[in-house]
KOLVOMAR-645719 format. One record per atom (N, C-alpha, C): residue number from 1; x negated, y negated, z; residue in one letter; atom name. Coordinates in steps of 0.001 Angstrom, whole numbers, plus 500000, padded with zeros to 6 digits. Example, Ala and Ser with C-alpha at 12.3 -4.5 7.8 and 13.67 -1.06 7.14 Angstrom:
# residues 2
(atom 1 (486810 505690 507800) A N);
(atom 1 (487700 504500 507800) A CA);
(atom 1 (486800 503300 507800) A C);
(atom 2 (487150 502250 507080) S N);
(atom 2 (486330 501060 507140) S CA);
(atom 2 (487100 499970 507870) S C);
# end
This chain:
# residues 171
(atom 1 (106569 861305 381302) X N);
(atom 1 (105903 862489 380767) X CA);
(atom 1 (106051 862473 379254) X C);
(atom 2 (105115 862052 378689) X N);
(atom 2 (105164 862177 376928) X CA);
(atom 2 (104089 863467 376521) X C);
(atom 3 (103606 864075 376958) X N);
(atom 3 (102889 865334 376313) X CA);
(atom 3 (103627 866871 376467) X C);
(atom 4 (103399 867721 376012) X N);
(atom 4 (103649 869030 376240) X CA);
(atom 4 (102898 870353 375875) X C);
(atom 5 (102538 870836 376775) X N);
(atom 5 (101798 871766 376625) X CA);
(atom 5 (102643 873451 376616) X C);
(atom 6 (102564 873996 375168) X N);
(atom 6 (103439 875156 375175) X CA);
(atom 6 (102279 876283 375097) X C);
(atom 7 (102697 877486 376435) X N);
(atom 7 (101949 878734 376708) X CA);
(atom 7 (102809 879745 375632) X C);
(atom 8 (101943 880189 374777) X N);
(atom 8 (102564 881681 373807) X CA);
(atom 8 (101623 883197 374587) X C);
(atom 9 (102417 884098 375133) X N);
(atom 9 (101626 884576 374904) X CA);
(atom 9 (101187 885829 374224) X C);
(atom 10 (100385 886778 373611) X N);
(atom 10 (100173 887042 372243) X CA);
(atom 10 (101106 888453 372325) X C);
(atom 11 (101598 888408 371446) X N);
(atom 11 (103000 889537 371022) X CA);
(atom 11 (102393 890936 371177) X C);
(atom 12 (103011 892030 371372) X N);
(atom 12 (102709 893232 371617) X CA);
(atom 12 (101921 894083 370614) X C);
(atom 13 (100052 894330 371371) X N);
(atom 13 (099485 894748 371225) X CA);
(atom 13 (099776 896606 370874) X C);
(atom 14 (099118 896826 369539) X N);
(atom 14 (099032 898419 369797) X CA);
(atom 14 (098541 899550 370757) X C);
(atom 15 (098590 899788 371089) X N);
(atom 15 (097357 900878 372118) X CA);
(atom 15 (097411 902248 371823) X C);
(atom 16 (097488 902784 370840) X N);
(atom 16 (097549 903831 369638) X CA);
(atom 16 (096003 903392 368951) X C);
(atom 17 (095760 902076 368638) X N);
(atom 17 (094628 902015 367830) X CA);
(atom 17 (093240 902159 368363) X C);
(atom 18 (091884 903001 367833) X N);
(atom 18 (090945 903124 368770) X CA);
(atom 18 (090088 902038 368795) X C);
(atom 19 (090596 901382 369131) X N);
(atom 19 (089574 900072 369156) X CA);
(atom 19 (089236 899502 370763) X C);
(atom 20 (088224 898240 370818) X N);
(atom 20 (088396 897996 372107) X CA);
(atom 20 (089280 896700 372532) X C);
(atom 21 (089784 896306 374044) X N);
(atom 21 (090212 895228 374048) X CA);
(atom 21 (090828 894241 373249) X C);
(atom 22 (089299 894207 372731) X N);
(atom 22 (089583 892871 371691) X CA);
(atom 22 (089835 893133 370580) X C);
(atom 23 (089364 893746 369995) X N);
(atom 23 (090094 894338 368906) X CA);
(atom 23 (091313 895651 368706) X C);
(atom 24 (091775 894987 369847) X N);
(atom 24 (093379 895356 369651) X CA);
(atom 24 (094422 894914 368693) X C);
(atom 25 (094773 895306 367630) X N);
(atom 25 (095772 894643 366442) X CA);
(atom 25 (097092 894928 367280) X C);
(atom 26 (098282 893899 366857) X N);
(atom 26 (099482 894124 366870) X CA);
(atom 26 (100014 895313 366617) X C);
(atom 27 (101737 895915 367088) X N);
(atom 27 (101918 896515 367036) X CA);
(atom 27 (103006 896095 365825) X C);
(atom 28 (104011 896962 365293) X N);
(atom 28 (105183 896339 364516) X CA);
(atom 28 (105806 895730 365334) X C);
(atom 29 (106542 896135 366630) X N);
(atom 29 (106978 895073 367243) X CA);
(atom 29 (106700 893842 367825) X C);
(atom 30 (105343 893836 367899) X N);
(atom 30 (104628 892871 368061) X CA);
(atom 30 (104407 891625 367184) X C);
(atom 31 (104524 891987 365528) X N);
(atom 31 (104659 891340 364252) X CA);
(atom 31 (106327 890405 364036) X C);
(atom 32 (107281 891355 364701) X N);
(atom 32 (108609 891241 364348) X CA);
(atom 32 (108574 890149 365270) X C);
(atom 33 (108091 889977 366867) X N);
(atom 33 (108766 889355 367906) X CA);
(atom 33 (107871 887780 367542) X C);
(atom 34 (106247 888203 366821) X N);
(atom 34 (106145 886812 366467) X CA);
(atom 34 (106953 886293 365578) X C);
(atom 35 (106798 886955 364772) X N);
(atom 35 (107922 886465 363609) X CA);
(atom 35 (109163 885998 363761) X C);
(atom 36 (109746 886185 364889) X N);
(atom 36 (110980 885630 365572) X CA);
(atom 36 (110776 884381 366128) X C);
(atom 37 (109506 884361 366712) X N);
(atom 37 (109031 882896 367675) X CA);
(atom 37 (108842 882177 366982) X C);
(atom 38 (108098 882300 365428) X N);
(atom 38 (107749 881539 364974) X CA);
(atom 38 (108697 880257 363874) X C);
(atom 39 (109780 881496 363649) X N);
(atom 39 (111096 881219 363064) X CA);
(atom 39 (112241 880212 363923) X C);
(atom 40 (112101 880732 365143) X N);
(atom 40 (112747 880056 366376) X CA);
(atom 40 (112024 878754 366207) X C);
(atom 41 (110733 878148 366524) X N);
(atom 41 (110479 877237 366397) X CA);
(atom 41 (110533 875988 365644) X C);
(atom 42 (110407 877170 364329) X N);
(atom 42 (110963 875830 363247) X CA);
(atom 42 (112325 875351 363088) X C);
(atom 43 (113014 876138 363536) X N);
(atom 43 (114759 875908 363644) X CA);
(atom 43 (114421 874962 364471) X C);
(atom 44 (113903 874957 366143) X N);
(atom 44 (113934 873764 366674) X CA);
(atom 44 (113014 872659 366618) X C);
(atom 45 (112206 872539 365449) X N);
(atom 45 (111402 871598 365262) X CA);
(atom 45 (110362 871571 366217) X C);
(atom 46 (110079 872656 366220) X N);
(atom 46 (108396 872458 367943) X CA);
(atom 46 (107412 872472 366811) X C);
(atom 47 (106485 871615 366083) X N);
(atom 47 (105691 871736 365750) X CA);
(atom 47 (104194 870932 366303) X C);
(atom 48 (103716 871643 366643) X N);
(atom 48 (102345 871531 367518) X CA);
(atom 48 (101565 870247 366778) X C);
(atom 49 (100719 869563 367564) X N);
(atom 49 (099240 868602 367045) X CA);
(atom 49 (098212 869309 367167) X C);
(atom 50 (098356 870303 368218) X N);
(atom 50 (096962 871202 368393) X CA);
(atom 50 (097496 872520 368384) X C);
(atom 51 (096806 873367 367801) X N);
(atom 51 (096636 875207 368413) X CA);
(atom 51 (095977 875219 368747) X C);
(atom 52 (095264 876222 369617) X N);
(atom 52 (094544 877067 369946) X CA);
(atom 52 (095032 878358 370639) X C);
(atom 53 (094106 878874 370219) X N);
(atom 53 (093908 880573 370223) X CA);
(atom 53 (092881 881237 370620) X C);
(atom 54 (093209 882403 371604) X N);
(atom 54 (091872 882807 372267) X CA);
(atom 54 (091535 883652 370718) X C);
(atom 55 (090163 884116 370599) X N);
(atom 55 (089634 884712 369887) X CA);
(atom 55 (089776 886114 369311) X C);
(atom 56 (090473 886828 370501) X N);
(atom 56 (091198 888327 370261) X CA);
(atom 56 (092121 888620 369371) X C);
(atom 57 (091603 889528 368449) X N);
(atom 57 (092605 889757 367487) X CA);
(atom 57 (094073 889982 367636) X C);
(atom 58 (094398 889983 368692) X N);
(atom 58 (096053 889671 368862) X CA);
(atom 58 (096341 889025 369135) X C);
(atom 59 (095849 888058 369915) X N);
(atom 59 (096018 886182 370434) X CA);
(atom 59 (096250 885652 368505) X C);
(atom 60 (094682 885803 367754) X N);
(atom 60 (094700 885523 366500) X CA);
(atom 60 (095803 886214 365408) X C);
(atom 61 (096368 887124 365493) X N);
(atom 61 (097318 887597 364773) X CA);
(atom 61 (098541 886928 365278) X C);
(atom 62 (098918 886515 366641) X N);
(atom 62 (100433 885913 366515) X CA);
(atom 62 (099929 884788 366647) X C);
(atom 63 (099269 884008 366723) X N);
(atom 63 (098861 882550 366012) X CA);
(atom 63 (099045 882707 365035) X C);
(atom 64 (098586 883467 363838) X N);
(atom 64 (098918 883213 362652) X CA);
(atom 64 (100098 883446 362125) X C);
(atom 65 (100864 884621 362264) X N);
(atom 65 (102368 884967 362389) X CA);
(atom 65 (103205 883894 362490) X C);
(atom 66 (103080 883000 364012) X N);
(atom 66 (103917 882355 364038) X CA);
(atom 66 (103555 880914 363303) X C);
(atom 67 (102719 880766 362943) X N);
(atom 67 (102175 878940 362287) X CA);
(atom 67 (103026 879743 360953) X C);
(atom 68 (103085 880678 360391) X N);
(atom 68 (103229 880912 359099) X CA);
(atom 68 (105146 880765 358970) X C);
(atom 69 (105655 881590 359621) X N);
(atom 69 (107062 881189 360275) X CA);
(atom 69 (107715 880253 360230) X C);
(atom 70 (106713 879522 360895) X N);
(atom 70 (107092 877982 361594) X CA);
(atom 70 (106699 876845 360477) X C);
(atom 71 (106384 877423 359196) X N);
(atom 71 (105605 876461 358662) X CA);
(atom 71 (104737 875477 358615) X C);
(atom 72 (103575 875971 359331) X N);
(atom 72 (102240 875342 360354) X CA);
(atom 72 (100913 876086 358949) X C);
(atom 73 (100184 875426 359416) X N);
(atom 73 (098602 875449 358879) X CA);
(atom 73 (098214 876405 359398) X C);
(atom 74 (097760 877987 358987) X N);
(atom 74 (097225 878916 359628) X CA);
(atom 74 (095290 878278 359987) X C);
(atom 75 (095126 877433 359308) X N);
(atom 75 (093620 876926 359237) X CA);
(atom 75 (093616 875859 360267) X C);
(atom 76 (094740 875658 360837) X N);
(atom 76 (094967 874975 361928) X CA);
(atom 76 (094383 875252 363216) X C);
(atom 77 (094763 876616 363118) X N);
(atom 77 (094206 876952 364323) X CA);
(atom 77 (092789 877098 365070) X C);
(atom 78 (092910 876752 366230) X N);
(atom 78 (091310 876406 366830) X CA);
(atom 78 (090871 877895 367717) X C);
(atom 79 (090042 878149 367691) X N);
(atom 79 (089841 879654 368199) X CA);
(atom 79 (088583 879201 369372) X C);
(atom 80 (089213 879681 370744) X N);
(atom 80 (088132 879438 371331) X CA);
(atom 80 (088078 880592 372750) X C);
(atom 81 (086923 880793 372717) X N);
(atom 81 (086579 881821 373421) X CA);
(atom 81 (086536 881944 374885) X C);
(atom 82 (087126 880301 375387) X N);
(atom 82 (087253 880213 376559) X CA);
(atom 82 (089002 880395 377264) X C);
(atom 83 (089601 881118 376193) X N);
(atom 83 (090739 881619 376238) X CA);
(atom 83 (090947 883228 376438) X C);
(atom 84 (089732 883842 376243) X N);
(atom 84 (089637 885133 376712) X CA);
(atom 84 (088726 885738 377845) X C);
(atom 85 (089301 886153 378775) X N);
(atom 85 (088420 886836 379968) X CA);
(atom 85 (087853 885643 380946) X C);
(atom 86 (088494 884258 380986) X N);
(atom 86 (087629 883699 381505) X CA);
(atom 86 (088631 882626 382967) X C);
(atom 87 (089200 883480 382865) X N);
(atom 87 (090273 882489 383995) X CA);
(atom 87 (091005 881593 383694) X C);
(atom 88 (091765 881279 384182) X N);
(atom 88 (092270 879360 385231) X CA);
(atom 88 (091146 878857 384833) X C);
(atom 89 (089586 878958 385008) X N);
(atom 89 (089290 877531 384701) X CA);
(atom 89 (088794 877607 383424) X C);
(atom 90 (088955 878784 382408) X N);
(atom 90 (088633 878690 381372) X CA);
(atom 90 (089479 878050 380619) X C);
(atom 91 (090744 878210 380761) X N);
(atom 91 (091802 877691 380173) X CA);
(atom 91 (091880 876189 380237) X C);
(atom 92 (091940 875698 381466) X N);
(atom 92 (091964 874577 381313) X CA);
(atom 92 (090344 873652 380909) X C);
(atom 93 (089620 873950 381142) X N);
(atom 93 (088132 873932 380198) X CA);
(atom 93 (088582 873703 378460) X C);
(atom 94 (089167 874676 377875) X N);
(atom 94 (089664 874740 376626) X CA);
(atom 94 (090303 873380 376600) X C);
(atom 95 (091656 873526 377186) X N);
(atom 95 (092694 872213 377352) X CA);
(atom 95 (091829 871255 377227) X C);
(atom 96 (090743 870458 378103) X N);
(atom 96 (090109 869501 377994) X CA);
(atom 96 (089634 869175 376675) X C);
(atom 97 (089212 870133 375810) X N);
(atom 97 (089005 869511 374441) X CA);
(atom 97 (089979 869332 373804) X C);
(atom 98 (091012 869522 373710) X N);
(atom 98 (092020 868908 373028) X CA);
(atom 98 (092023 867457 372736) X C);
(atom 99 (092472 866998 371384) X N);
(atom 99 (092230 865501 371104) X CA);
(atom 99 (092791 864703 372140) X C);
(atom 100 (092505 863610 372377) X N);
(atom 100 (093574 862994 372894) X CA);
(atom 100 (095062 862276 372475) X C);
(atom 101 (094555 862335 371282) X N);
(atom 101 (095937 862174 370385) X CA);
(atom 101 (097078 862892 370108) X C);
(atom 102 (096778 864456 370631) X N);
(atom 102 (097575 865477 370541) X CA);
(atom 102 (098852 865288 371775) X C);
(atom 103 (100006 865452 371269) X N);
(atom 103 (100937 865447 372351) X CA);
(atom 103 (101862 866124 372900) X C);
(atom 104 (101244 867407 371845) X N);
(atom 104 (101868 868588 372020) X CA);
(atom 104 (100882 869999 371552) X C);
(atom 105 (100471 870653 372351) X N);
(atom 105 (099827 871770 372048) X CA);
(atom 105 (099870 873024 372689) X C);
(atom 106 (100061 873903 371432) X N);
(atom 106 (100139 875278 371828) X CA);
(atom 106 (098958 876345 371712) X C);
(atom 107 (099049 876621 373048) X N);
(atom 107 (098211 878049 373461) X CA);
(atom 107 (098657 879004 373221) X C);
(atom 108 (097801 879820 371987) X N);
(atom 108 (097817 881203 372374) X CA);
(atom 108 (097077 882094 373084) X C);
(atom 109 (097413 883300 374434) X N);
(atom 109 (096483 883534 375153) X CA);
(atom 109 (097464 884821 375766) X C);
(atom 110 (096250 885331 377410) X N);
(atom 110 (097089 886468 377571) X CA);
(atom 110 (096989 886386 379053) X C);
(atom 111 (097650 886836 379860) X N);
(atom 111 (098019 887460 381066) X CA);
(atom 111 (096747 887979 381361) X C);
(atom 112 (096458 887853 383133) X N);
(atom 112 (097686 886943 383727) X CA);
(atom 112 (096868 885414 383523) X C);
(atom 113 (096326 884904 382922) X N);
(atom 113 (095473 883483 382701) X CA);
(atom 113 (097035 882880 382618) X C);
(atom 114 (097523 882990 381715) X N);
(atom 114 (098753 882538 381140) X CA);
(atom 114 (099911 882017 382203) X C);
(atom 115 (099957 882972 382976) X N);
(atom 115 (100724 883078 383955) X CA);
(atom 115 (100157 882025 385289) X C);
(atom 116 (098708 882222 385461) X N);
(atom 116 (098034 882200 386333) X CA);
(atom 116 (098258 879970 386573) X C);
(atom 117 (098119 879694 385016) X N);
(atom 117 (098000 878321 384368) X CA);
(atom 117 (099849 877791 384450) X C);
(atom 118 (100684 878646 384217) X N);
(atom 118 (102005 878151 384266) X CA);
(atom 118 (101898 878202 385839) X C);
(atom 119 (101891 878946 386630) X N);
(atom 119 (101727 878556 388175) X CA);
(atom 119 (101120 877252 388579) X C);
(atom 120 (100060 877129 388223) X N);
(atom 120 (099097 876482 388907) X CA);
(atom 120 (099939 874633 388153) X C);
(atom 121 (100421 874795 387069) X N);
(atom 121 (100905 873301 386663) X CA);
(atom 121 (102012 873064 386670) X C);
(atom 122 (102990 873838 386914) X N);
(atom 122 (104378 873943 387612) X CA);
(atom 122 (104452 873926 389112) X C);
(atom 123 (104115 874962 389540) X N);
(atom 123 (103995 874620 390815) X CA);
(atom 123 (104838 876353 391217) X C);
(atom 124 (104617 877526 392305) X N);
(atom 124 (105295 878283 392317) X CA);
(atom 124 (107132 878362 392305) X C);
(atom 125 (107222 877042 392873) X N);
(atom 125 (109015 876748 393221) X CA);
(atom 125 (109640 876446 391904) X C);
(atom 126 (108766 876221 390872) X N);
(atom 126 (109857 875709 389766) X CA);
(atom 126 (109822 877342 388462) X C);
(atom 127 (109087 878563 388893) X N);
(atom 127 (108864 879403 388371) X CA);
(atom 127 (110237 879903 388412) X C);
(atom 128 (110766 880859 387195) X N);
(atom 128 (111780 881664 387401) X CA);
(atom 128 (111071 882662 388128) X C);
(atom 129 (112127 883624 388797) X N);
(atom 129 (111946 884986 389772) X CA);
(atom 129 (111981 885820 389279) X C);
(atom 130 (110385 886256 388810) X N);
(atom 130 (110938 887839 387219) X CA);
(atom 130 (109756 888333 388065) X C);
(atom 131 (109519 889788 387769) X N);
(atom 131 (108227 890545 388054) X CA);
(atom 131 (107165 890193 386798) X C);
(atom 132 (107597 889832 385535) X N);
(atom 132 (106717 889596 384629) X CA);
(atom 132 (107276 888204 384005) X C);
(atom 133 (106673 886927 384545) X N);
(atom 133 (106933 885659 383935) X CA);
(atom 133 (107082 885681 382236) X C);
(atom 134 (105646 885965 381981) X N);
(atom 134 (105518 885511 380598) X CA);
(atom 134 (105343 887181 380217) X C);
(atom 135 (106361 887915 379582) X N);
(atom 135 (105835 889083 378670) X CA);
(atom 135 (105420 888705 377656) X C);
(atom 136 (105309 889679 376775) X N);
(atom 136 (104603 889413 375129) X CA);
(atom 136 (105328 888670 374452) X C);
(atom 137 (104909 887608 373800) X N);
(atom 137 (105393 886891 372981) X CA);
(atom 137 (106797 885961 373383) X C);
(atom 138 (106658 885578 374473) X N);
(atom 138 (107032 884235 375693) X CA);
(atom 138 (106634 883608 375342) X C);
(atom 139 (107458 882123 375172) X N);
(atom 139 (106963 880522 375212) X CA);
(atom 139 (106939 879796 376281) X C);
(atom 140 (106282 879484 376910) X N);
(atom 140 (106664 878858 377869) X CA);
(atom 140 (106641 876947 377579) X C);
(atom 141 (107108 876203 377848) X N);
(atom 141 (107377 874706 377261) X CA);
(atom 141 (107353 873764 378695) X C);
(atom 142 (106452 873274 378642) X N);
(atom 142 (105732 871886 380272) X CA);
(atom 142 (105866 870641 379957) X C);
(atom 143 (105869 869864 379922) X N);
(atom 143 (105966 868355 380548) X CA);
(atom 143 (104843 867860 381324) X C);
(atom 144 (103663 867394 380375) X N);
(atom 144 (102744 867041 381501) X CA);
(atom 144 (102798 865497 381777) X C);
(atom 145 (102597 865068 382543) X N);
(atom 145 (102536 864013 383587) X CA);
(atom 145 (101265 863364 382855) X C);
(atom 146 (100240 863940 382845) X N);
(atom 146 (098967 863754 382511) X CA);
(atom 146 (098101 863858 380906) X C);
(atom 147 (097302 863523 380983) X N);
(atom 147 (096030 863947 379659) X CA);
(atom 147 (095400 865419 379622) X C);
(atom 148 (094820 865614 379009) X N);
(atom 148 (094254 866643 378659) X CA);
(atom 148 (093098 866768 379576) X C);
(atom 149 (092587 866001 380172) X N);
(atom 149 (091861 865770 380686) X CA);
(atom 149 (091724 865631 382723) X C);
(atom 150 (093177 865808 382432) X N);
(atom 150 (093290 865707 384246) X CA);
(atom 150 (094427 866533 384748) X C);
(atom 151 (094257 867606 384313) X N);
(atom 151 (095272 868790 384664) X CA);
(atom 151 (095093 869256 385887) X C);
(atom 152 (095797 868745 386590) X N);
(atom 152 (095803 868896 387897) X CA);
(atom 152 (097222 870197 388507) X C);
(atom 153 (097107 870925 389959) X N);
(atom 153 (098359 871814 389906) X CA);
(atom 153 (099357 870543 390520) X C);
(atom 154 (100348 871058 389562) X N);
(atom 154 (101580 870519 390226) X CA);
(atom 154 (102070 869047 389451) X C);
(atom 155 (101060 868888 387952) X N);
(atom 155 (101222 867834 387002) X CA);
(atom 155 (101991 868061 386215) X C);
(atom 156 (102753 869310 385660) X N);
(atom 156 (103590 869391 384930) X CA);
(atom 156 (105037 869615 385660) X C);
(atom 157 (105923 869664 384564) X N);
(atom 157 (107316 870226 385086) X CA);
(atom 157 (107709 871564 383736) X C);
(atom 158 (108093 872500 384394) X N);
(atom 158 (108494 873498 383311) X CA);
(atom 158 (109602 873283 382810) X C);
(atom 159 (109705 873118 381547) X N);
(atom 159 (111247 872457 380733) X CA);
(atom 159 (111772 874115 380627) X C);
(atom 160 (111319 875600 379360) X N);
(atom 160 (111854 876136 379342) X CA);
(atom 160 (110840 877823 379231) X C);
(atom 161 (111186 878706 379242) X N);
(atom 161 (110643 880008 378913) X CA);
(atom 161 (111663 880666 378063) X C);
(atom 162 (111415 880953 376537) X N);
(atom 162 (111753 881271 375489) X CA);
(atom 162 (111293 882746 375125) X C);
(atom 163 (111793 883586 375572) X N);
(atom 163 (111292 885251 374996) X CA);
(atom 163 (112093 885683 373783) X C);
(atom 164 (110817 886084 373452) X N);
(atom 164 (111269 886882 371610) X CA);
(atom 164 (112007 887650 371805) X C);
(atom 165 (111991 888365 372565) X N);
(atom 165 (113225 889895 372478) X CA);
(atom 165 (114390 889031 372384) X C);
(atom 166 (114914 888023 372686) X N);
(atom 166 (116450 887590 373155) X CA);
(atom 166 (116563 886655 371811) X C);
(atom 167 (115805 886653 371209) X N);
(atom 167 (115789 885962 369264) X CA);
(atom 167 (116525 886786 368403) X C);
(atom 168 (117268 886257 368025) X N);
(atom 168 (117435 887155 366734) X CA);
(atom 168 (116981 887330 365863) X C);
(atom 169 (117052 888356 365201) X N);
(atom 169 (115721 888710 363582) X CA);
(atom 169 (115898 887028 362764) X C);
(atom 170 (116603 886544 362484) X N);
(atom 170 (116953 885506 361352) X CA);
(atom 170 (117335 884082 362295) X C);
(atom 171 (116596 883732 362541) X N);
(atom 171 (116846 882544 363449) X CA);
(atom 171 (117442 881001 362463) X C);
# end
């Protein structure tokens, strides 16, 4: 297994703001917990070949949060619309364009797709036992077996799930 595919998913939305769905902005805690992930990351050296990001302004706000953190290319990021509202097979649809050169790429996206995609490439038995796998601003970190191109269930192995709340401010 030489690739890895890391699930983020997008830090806590406001719901105070009158907007719709998608233009839901972050909340402060939502800012802080990317800002933790993104900090966390660079301490451990996870730096991505690919982003992508669903298109929703909070998928797009902790993409940028954390590339900035992490000391990543905010212009890096790939925004694609088959990361919002569109399932399991949108997601992995997305995945397929990924370069093939990439050997590590992170999704930003939201529940339950997120969830739906760590199931389906883990496999249910290797899931931890939570009522909410991936909350806001969760990493989840895979091992794929495979290419970008042949994501099959049960091709990855889940290495780890990393939640912001359990970060400290100053990583």
């Amino acid at each position: 297994m030489n690739r890895e595919l890391w699930l983020l998913r997008h830090a806590k939305s406001d719901w105070h703001v009158d907007a719709d769905d998608f233009d839901r902005p972050l909340n402060k805690r939502g800012k802080r917990a990317a800002r933790r992930m993104g900090a966390w990351m660079k301490q451990q050296q996870l730096r991505p070949d690919f982003i992508l990001s669903s298109p929703a302004l909070r998928a797009v706000a902790t993409a940028e949060i954390v590339c900035t953190e992490a000391g990543l290319a905010v212009q890096d990021i790939h925004q694609d619309k088959r990361l919002y509202e569109q399932g399991l097979a949108g997601l992995k649809a997305a995945l397929t364009g990924c370069p093939a050169r990439a050997q590590r790429v992170l999704l930003v996206g939201h529940n339950p797709e997120l969830e739906a995609l760590l199931i389906d490439l883990a496999g249910l038995a290797a899931v931890p036992d939570a009522d909410k796998l991936l909350p806001t601003a969760a990493l989840a970190r895979l091992a794929l077996a495979c290419d970008w191109q042949h994501l099959r269930p049960g091709s990855a192995e889940l290495l780890s799930i990393t939640y912001a709340r359990d970060l400290p401010d100053a990583c």
